[in-house]
Structure formats: structure tokens, C-alpha cells
TORKEVO-780762 format. One line per 5 residues: number of its first residue (from 1); their letters; for each residue x negated, y negated, z negated of C-alpha. Coordinates in steps of 0.05 Angstrom, whole numbers, plus 5000, padded with zeros to 4 digits. Layout:
<recs>
NUM> a> X/Y/Z; ...
</recs>
This chain:
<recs>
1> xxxxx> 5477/4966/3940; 5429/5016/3977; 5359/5025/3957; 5298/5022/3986; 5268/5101/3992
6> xxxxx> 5212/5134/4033; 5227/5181/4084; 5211/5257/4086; 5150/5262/4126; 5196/5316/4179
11> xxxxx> 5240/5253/4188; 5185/5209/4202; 5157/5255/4255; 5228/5268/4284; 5235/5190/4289
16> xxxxx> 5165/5186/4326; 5181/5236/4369; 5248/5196/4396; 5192/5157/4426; 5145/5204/4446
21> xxxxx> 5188/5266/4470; 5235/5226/4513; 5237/5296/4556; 5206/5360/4566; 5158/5314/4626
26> xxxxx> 5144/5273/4566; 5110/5331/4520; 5082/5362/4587; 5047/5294/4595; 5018/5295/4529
31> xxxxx> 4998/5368/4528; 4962/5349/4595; 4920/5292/4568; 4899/5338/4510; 4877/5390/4564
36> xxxxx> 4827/5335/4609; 4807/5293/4534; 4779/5370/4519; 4741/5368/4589; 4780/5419/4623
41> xxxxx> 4769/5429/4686; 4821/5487/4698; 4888/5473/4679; 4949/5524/4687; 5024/5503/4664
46> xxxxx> 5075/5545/4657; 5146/5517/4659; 5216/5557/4642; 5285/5523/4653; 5243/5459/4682
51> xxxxx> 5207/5458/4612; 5275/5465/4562; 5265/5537/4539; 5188/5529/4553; 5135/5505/4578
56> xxxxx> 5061/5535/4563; 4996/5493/4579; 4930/5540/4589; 4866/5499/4596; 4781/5527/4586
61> xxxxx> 4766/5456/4546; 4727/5451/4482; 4788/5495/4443; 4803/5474/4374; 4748/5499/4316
66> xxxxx> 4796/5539/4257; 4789/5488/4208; 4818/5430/4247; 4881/5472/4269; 4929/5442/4211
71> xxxxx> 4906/5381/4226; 4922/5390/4303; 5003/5383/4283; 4995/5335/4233; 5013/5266/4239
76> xxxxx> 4956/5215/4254; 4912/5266/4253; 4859/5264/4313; 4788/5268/4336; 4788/5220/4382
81> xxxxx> 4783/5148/4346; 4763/5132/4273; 4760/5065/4267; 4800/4997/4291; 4732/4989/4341
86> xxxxx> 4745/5052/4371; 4815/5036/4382; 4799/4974/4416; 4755/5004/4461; 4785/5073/4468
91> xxxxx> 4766/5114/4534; 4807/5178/4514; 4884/5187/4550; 4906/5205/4484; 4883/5170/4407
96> xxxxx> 4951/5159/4369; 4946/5232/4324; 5030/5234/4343; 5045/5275/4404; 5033/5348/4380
101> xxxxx> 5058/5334/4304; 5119/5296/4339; 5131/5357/4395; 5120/5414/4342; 5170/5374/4296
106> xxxxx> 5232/5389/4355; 5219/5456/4374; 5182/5525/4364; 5112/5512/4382; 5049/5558/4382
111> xxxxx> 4977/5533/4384; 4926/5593/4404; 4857/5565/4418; 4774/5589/4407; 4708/5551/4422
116> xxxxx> 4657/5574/4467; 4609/5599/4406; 4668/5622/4364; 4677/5693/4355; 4746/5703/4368
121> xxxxx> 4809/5658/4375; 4854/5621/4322; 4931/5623/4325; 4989/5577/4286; 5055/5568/4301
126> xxxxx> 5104/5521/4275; 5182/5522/4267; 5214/5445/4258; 5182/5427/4194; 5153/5502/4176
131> xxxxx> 5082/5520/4199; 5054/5578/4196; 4984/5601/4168; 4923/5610/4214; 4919/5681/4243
136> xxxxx> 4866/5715/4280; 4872/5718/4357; 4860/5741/4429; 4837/5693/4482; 4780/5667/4523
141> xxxxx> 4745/5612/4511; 4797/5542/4519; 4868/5530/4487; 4934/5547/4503; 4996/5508/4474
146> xxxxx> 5067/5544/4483; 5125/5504/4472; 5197/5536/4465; 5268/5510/4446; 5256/5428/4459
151> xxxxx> 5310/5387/4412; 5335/5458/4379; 5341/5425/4307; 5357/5356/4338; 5418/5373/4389
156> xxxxx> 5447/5300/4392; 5380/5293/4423; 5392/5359/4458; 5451/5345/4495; 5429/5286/4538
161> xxxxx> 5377/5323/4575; 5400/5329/4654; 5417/5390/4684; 5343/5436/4692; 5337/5417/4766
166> xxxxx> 5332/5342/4746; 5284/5374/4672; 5236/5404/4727; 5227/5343/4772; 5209/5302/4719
171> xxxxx> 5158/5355/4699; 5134/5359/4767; 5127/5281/4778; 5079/5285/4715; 5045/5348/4738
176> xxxxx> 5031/5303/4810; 5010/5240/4761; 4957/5275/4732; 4939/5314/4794; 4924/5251/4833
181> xxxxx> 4880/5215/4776; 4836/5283/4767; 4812/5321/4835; 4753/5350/4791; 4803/5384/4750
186> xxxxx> 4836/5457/4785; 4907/5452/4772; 4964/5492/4778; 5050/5500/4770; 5084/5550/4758
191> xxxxx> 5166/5541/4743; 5211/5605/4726; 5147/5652/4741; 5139/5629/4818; 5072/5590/4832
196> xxxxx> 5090/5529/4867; 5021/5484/4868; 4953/5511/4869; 4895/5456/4873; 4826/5471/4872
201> xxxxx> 4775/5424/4852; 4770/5373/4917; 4739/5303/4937; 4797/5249/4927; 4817/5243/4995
206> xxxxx> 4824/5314/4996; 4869/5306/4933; 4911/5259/4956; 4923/5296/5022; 4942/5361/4987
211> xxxxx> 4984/5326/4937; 5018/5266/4979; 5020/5299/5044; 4968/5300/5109; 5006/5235/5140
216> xxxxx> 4996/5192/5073; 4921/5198/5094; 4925/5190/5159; 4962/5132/5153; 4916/5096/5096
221> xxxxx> 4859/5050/5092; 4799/5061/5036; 4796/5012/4987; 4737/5008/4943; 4724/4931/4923
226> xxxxx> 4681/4919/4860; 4670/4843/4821; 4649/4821/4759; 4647/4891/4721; 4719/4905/4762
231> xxxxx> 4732/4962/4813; 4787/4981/4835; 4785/5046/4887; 4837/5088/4922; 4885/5095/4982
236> xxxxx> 4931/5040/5003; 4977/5060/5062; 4983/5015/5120; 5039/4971/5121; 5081/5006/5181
241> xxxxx> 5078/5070/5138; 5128/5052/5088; 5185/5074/5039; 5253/5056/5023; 5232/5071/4949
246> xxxxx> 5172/5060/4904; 5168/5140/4898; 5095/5143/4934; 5058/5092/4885; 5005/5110/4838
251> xxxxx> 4962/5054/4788; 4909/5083/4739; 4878/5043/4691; 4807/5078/4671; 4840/5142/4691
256> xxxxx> 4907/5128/4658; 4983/5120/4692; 5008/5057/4682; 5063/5023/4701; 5037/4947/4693
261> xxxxx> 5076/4880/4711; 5010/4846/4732; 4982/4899/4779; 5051/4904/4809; 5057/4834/4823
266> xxxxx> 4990/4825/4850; 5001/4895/4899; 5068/4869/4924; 5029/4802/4937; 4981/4830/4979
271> xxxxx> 5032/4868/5016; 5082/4808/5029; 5058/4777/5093; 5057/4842/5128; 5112/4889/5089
276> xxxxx> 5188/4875/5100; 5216/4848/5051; 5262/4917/5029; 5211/4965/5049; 5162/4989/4998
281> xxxxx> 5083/5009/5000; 5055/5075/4986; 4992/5075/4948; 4936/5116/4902; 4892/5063/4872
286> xxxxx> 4852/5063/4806; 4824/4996/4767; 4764/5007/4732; 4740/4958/4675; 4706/4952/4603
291> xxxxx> 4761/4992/4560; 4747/4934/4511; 4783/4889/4559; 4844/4924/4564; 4904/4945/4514
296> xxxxx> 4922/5011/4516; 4958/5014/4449; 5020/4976/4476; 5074/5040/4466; 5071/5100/4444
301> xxxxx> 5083/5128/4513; 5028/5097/4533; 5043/5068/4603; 5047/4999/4590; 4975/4962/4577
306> xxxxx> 4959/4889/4560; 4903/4859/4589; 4862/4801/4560; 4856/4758/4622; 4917/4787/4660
311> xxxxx> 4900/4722/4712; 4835/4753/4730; 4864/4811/4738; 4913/4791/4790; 4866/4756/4827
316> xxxxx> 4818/4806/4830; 4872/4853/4850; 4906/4809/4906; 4844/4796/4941; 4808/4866/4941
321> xxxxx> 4876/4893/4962; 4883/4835/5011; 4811/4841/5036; 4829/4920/5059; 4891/4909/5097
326> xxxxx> 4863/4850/5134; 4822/4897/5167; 4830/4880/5245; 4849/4934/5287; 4807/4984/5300
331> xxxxx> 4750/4938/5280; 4683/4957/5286; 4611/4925/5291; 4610/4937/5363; 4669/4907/5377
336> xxxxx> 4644/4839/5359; 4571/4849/5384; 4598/4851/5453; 4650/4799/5452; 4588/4757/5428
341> xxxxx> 4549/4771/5495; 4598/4759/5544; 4618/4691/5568; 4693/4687/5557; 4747/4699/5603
346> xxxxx> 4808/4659/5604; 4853/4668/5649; 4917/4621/5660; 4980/4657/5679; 5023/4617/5733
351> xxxxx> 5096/4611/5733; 5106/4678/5783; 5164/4709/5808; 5196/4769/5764; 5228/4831/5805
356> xxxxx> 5290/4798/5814; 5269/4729/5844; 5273/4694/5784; 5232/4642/5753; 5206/4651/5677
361> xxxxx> 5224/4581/5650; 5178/4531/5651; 5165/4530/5573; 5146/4607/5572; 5087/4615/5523
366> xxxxx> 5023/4628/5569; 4969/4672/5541; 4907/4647/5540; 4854/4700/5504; 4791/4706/5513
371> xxxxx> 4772/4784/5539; 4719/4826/5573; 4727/4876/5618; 4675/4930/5641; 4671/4912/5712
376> xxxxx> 4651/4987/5736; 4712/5011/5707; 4757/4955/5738; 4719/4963/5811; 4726/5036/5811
381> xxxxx> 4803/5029/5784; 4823/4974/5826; 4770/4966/5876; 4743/4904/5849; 4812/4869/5848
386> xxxxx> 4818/4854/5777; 4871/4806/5773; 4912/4857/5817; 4974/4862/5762; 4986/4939/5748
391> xxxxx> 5070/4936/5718; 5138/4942/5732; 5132/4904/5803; 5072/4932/5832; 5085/4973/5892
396> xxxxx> 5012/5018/5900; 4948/5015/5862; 4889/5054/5885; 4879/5094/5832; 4816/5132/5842
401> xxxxx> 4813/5213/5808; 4745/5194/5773; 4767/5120/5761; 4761/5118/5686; 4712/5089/5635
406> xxxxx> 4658/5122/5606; 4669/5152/5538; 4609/5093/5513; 4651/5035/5538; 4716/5066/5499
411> xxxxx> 4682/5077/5440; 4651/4997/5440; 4729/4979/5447; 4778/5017/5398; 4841/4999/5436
416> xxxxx> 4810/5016/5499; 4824/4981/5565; 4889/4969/5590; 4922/5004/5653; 4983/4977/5666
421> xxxxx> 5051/4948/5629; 5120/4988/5626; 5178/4943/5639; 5152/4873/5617; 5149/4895/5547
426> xxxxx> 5085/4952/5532; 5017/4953/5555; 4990/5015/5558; 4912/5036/5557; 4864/5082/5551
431> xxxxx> 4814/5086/5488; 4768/5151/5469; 4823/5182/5431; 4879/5185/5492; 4933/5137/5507
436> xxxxx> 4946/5070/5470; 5022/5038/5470; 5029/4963/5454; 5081/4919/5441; 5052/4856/5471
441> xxxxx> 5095/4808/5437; 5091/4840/5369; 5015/4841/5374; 5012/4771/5404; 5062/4739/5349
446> xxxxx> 5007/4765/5310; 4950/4730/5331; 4979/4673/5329; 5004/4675/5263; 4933/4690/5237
451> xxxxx> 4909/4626/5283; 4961/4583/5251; 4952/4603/5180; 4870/4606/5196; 4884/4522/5230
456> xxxxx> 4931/4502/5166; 4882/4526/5111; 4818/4491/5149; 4859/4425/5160; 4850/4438/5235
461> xxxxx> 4919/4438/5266; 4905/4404/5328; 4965/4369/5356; 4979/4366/5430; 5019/4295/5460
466> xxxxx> 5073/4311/5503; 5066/4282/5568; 5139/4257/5563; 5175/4262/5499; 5241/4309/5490
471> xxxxx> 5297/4279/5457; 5347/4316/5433; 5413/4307/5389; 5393/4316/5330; 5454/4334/5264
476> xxxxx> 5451/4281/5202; 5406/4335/5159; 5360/4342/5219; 5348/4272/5212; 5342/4265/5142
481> xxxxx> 5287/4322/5147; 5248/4286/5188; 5259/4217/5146; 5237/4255/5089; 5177/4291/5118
486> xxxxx> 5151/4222/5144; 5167/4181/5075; 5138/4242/5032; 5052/4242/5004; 5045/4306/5049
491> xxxxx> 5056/4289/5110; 5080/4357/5122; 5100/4348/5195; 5022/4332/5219; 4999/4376/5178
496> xxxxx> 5033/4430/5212; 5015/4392/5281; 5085/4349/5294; 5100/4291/5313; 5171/4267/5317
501> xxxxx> 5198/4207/5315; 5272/4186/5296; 5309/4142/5351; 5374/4128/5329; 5420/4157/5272
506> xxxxx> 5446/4225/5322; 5366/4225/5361; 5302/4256/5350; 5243/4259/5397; 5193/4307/5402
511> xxxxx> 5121/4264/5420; 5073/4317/5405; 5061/4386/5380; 5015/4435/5363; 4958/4446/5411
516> xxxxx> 4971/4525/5404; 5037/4525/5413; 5043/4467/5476; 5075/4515/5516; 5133/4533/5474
521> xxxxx> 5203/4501/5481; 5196/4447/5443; 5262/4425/5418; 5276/4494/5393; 5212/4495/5359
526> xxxxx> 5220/4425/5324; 5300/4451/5307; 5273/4515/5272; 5218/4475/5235; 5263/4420/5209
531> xxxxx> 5319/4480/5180; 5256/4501/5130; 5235/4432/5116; 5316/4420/5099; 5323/4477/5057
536> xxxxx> 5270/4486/5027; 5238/4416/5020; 5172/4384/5046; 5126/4409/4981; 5154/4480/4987
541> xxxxx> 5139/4488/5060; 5073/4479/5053; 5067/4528/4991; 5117/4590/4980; 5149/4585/5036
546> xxxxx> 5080/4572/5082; 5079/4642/5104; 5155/4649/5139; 5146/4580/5175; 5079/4592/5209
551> xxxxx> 5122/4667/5234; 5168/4626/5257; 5126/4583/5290; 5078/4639/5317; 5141/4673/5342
556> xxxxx> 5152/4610/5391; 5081/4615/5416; 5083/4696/5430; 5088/4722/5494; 5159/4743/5510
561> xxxxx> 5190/4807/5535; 5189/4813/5611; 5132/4772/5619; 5083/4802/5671; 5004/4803/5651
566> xxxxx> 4943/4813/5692; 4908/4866/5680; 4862/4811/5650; 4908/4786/5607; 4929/4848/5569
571> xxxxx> 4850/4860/5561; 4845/4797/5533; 4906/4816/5483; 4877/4869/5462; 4810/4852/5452
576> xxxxx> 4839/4797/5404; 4877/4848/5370; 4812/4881/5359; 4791/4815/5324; 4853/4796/5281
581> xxxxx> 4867/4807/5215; 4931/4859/5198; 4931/4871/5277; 4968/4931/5271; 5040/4900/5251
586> xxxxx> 5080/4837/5256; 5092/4783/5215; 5156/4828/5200; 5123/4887/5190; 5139/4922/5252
591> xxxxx> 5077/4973/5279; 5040/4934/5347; 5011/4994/5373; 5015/5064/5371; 4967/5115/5394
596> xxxxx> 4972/5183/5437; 4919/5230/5423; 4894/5280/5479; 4922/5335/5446; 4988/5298/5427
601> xxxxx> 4994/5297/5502; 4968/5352/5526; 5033/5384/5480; 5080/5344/5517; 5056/5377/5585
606> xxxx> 5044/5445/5548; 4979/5450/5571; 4936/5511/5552; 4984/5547/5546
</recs>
């Protein structure tokens, strides 16, 4: 029978270090944190092979007083907590006493480091198990930690390290990590003696730019929401710029990477009713709470957390996050100051002729938005015809060479005022920054979805009696829907503004609908709505699957695709664009508007040149 021994304290460390030292990014990570815990704020690494045969961290922190050297790559040995009080309130990236003693225990490591009022520096070195005595040494004032031969007296560890391409991009994901969280600190990379990343100290924006690319930034909203001693700060990119991965995402708990369940939840949450569903969003953010609240002693890696009210959490998360990308287009306090002084214009588009002779059907959605036009810039554009319709079937408009709005009236309105629509399917106008491109029925599927989900939260779905009823033929599940909607607590179809009535075993009728969406074909409305309520059930409708039935629904009600607008009308769009929440993409996802700059087209027609 085996007994019961204690291990050799090597074997202990070796052990720890499974966990620790995953790969050469894992040490680099922890030789990092040491660097900003000593309050660094210039940080050099060094990498050779992508960090197998070396890697060497340089850093101007506090340094490392002579005495405390041994204790440096000794096991549970640290300056950072002293008590189970500071653990559970620990502000420090690193606390556990492990990583060095755990890094120095697989490979050939050499500590050289000196304090600002020390005379000189201190050097040891250690070998596996065998360290060295403390030596005199050259070096400024900070520490540098070399570390050579990873896994050389472990190589069953050894041998499952990738190839040093796959080594280095680990290291460099890390190096990028801690780059993001710290644009006070200088950084820079250096792999196989070429200098690949220099960062100077920078404001986060400027950070994030240099590190994640100029178009992350451009393409991001600011998010900086604060409750009940929570914060939570950063860059969230909008939904249309996207990723087929989850490489571009970034959560810091009081400064340190995690990778949290909670947060993740609560991100992809907030993202859902304006993300595709297999697209992914790119984001910096950092949560800021009491450190007393949080975990951080979860794994020894120390990228998993615990928080005490994870619920709060979410919420808080969800919302602030939610809060940001609701942003309407554009939206600015002008914008609504002078929709509020003008009486409203709404204009009723007609059943008119296309280009070919043709009808639009008599159920074709009609827009009716309330808008404002400048009338100077209308009467000089279109000599005071404003409903003339500038598009695909308009033979001549007088278009005047100094016919354009004042730079004060395009700044009041961020999307500008509309000029004219390109094949039944853009609007194009003009805003202070150059041209602006919209996809009408993307940005009008919009609106109303934010209407409908706005009417079904406030109980204010108003319902709109059919002048004559539409029957249809109606499939047995259709009609067991419907019996099921009507017999269930709910009431799910008034709720969502329906009324329809079963006549016979094969017939439903369509009696009334809702007021928003009267102009829709019914019967393929009421067809779509009762497939949801038969797959999904009358209770789930109304809760997880709320979100794709009022798209569905709002998709009914949006202007189609070779629908002429009055100049009026695609005003009126985009001045309620300019009041929407998550204006700038569809219920799917898709963008609603681009914009031109000046100098984007001024490219095009190589001007200045």
C-alpha cells in the first residue's frame, strides 16, 4: 500500500507552474503585471523564438531592495497582501507569491534590479531548483527579468508548445491586453531583435486607435455610465462594424483582463436587437467597482472573477451598454430643439404611377413622419415647389449653382436634407460633412420597430378596425394559434394590436390591426404573426421571442423598395432617424446610412490634384 509523503518543494513549484506557465504569453503576462504593480511607467520586452529561448522584461518601477531578492523566487512569497483582508480586497494584478518562483522553477531565469536611492544594482539567477547568490550589478534605476530555456527540465511540458509563429502571437495578444488597459504606461515589442510596437504614453482613445486600428475609433461610441459605486468606461463599436470572431473584445475588471460569463452575457444582451445573430462586437470597456465586491482569487491565471451580486452586475452592464448604443443617429440637442418649434408636417403619399405605368398595390405601407424643412433651401432648390419629387422619374429640376443650405441649417440637422432618391431604393442628402446615402427601407423598418417595441412596453398598441374584414384560408395550426391566443390569460393577439376572429374550421378573418401598421397587407401580416405564436407559444411571444416578432412586424409597415418619396417625405425619414434609437442599422443589423465626406469625394474626382 502507498504512503502518504510530502513533496519536494521543486515539485511543488513545478506542479504550480502547470497552472501558471501554460506558455511563454503566460509568464510574459505575469512578468508584465509585476512591471505596472511596481508603477512603471516604461515598459520594454524583449522576445526571442516568440518567447521559447527568451524573453526579457525591462521596466523603471520601484526595483527590488537586496534583501527581498530570495524571497522574489520563492513560493508565496510577496509584498503585495499580508492578510485574508487584503486578499479580499486586493487592488494589485498580481498577490498569489507563485508566478516568478513557478517560472524560475522551468527555466534559466535572471533577476537584475536597484531602487532609486540604492547605490548600485542586485543580480540572482536561478537554474530549475538551483539559485544563485546575490551579486553586485550594473543598471539604472527599475528591474529587468530575463527568462531563457522555458520547460528545459520539464520537456513533456516542452514538446506541446506550437510552432514559434503561433509562441509569438500569443505573446503579442498579451502584450496588446495590457497595452489597452494602461495608456499611461510607454510600452514597447521587440521579437528576434526587430522593434515591432512603440507606444508612448497617450489619452485612451489615442490608445485604442494605435493599438486596435484608426477605423475601430471611428467606428465606436464612448461609453462612460456610472451607478451605485459602478462605472464602467470604454469603446463599444457600433453594431454595423462587426467581426466574424470575438478577436476585437476587451473586459477589465479594476484594470484586470477577464474573461467573465456575466459580463459576456450581459454585452451580447445589449448587442442582440441590433447585431446578427453570427456576427460578433468589437469592444474596449473597463468596470470599475469596490475590489471588496469582486473575486479575483478564482484561478491561478487569474482571468476568471466571481462577483458577489453577479445580478447587479448584469443589469448594470446591460443597460449602460444599452443606454450608449441607443443613441439616435446623429443625435444632438439641436436636433430636437427645432423639431419642437415647428408645427409638424405630414404628408400622405397617394397611390402614383411608377416609371413603367404601374400601380404600387393598394396595401403599400405609406409613410407618414413628421419633418421640417428649411424653406430657403427648398425655394432656392426647387423654386418653392417642395413636393416636386427629385428620383428615378423626374425629368428636370431647377437646380440652382448657389442652391444649397447654409452650413448653420446642416449642422442643426446631422443627416442633412435630402436631394433626391436613386432608383426607388436610396435617398441621398446633403449634411455639413458631404454626401449622406440611405437605405429608406432599412432606416424606416427601423423606426418602426422602435415605435412598436416603444407601443408594446407602454400598453399603447392602438388597434385600427378594418373597414371590411379579410378572410383568408387559414391551415389547421393557423387556427389553433388563434384559438389558443384568444383562450390564453394574455391575450397576446390585442396586445400586439389584432383582432381576428375564427369563422369556420379552414377560415380566419382579419377585423382589425394595428393602427401603425393599417396600411400593410394584412393577411400576410396576420400569417407571419400566427407562425411565432405556433411555434413558439402565446407566453413566449410576448417575452424571448418579443424582439423578432415586432421585426417582423415593423418589416410589414416599412416602406418598400421602388417606392417614390417627396422630397418631403425623405425629410421627414430622416429627421426621424435623427430621433430613433439604434438609427444607424436594422433590426438585422444591416448599416441604414452611410456617409461621403468632402474629401472622400473630392478623391473620387481627383480633385486638387
Amino acid at each position: 500500500m502507498a504512503t502518504i509523503r510530502l513533496l519536494p518543494d521543486q515539485l511543488i513549484s513545478q506542479i504550480a507552474a502547470g497552472e501558471v506557465v501554460e506558455r511563454p504569453a503566460s509568464a510574459l503576462k505575469e512578468l508584465l503585471e509585476n512591471s505596472l504593480d511596481a508603477g512603471s511607467t516604461d515598459i520594454q520586452v524583449s522576445l526571442l523564438q516568440g518567447g521559447i529561448k527568451q524573453m526579457r522584461v525591462t521596466d523603471n518601477g520601484a526595483g527590488v531592495a537586496k534583501e527581498d531578492l530570495m524571497l522574489a523566487l520563492t513560493r508565496h512569497a510577496t509584498s503585495k497582501i499580508a492578510s485574508l483582508e487584503d486578499l479580499e480586497s486586493v487592488v494589485s494584478l498580481g498577490f498569489r507569491g507563485e508566478a516568478l518562483a513557478s517560472i524560475a522553477s522551468i527555466s534559466r531565469t535572471q533577476l537584475l534590479s536597484r531602487q532609486v536611492d540604492s547605490k548600485h544594482a542586485w543580480r540572482i539567477a536561478s537554474e530549475g531548483s538551483d539559485i544563485s547568490s546575490i551579486e553586485p550589478a550594473a543598471l539604472d534605476a527599475g528591474t529587468v527579468i530575463e527568462v531563457s530555456d522555458l520547460y528545459f527540465n520539464t520537456p513533456a511540458r516542452r514538446k506541446f508548445l506550437k510552432t514559434e509563429a503561433t509562441e509569438f502571437g500569443h505573446c503579442e495578444e498579451m502584450f496588446t491586453r495590457i497595452a489597452l488597459s494602461r495608456p499611461d504606461v510607454g510600452l514597447m515589442l521587440q521579437h528576434n531583435g526587430r522593434a515591432l510596437t512603440r507606444l508612448a504614453i497617450a489619452q485612451p482613445e489615442r490608445r485604442f486607435s494605435e493599438v486596435l486600428g484608426s477605423e475601430f475609433v471611428a467606428e465606436s461610441i464612448s461609453v462612460d455610465e456610472s451607478a451605485a459605486g459602478l462605472r464602467l468606461w470604454g469603446m463599444a463599436a457600433k453594431p454595423t462594424f462587426n467581426r466574424n470572431s470575438r478577436d476585437t473584445q476587451y473586459v477589465y475588471v479594476n484594470g484586470r483582463f477577464v474573461r467573465d460569463k456575466v459580463i459576456s452575457h450581459a454585452i451580447r444582451q445589449a448587442y442582440q436587437d441590433v447585431l446578427h445573430h453570427d456576427r460578433h462586437p468589437a469592444f474596449v470597456l473597463f468596470l470599475e467597482l469596490d475590489p471588496s465586491l469582486v473575486d479575483v482569487n478564482v484561478h491561478p491565471a487569474k482571468t476568471e472573477v466571481r462577483f458577489r451580486d453577479s445580478q447587479s452586475i448584469h443589469r448594470f452592464i446591460f443597460h449602460s451598454l444599452n443606454k450608449s448604443l441607443a443613441i439616435p443617429t446623429g443625435v444632438s440637442n439641436a436636433v430636437t430643439a427645432n423639431q419642437a418649434q415647428y408645427n409638424p408636417f405630414s404628408p400622405q403619399a397617394s397611390n402614383t404611377a411608377s416609371s413603367n405605368g404601374a400601380l404600387y398595390p393598394t396595401h403599400q405601407s405609406q409613410i407618414n413622419l413628421s419633418a421640417h424643412e428649411s424653406p430657403s433651401f427648398y425655394e432656392s432648390m426647387f423654386g418653392g415647389n417642395q413636393n416636386q419629387a427629385f428620383n428615378n422619374t423626374s425629368s428636370s429640376v431647377n437646380l440652382l449653382p448657389d442652391g444649397l443650405a447654409s452650413q448653420e441649417t446642416l449642422h442643426d440637422y446631422p443627416l442633412g436634407f435630402a436631394v433626391g432618391q436613386v432608383h426607388g431604393v436610396y435617398v441621398l442628402a446633403q449634411n455639413k460633412e458631404g454626401l449622406v446615402v440611405v437605405d429608406m427601407h432599412a432606416a424606416h423598418e427601423r423606426i418602426m420597430y422602435e415605435k412598436l417595441k416603444s407601443a408594446l412596453d407602454n400598453q399603447t398598441v392602438q388597434m385600427q378596425p378594418l373597414l371590411l374584414p379579410v378572410s383568408f384560408n387559414a391551415d389547421k395550426l393557423e387556427v389553433a394559434a388563434v384559438h389558443e391566443a384568444l383562450a390564453s390569460n394574455h391575450a397576446t393577439l390585442q396586445q400586439l394590436g389584432f383582432d381576428i376572429a375564427i369563422l369556420s374550421p379552414t377560415t380566419l378573418a382579419v377585423r382589425a390591426v394595428p393602427t401603425m401598421l393599417q396600411d400593410a397587407d394584412a393577411v400576410t401580416l396576420a400569417r407571419d404573426v400566427l407562425r411565432d405564436l405556433r411555434e413558439y407559444g402565446a407566453s413566449r411571444v410576448l417575452t424571448e421571442r418579443r424582439n423578432e416578432l415586432l421585426g417582423t412586424m415593423a418589416c410589414h409597415a416599412a416602406v418598400r423598395a421602388n417606392r417614390s418619396l417627396t422630397i418631403p417625405e425623405m425629410n421627414a425619414l430622416l429627421r426621424d432617424m435623427e430621433a430613433t434609437e439604434r438609427s444607424g442599422q436594422c433590426n438585422h443589423g444591416r448599416p441604414t446610412w452611410f456617409q461621403v465626406s468632402m474629401t472622400d469625394l473630392d478623391k473620387m474626382f481627383m480633385r486638387g490634384k
